[in-house]
N, C-alpha and C positions, 0 to 999 in steps of 0.2 A: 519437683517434677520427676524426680525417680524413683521416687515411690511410688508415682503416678503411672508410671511406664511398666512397672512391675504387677499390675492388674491385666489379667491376660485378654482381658474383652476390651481393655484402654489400647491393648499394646497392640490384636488384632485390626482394630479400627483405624490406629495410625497406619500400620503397614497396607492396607487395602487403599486409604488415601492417596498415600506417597504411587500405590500401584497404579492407581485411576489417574491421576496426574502425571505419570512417565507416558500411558497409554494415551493423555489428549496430547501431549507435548511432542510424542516421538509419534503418532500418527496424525498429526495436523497437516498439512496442505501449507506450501508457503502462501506469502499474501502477495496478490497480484495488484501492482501498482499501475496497469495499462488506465489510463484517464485524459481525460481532454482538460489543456490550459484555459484560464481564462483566457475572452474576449480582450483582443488589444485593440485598439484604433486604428495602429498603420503596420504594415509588415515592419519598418525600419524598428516598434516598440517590439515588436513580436518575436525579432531578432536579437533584442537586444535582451529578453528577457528569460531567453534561452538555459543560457549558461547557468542561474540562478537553480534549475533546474536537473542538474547531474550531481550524480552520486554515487558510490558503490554498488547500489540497489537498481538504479535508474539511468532511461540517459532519453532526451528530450528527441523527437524526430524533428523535418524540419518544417515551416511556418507554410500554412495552405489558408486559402480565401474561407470564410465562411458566409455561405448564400443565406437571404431570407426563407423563408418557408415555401418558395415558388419559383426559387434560384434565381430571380431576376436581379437582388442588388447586394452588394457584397458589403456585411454586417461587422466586417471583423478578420481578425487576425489569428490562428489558434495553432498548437501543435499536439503533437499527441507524445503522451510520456510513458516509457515502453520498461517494463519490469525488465531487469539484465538475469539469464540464467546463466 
């Protein structure tokens, strides 16, 4: 490998890599973890399924009704899990 290194168009090409990849890494965007839980059946599951949910990254809101498509009947149990800056 370093004799391989010692070819100037090898050594060139590693060094442009390593650059391309500091440049996706140190200008990336973090990753937004804002998503909705699954459906539970009763707020008491939806509660309880909370905590399973937090992390250093994340931290669970709390448990709200989920209507049908016409709000008339209540489908579920959900929260929304909110990326921590």
């Amino acid at each position: 490998m370093a004799k391989l290194l010692r070819r100037p168009r090898v050594r060139s090409l590693v060094a442009a890599g390593a650059v391309a990849g500091g440049l996706v890494l140190g200008l990336a965007s973090p990753a937004q973890a804002d998503y909705t839980s699954p459906l539970y059946p009763t707020l008491k599951a939806c509660n309880a399924a909370r905590p399973s949910y937090v992390s250093s990254w994340t931290s669970p809101q709390a448990c709200h009704a989920m209507y049908n498509w016409n709000g008339t009947k209540v489908v579920g149990y959900a929260f929304l899990v909110k990326t921590r800056y």
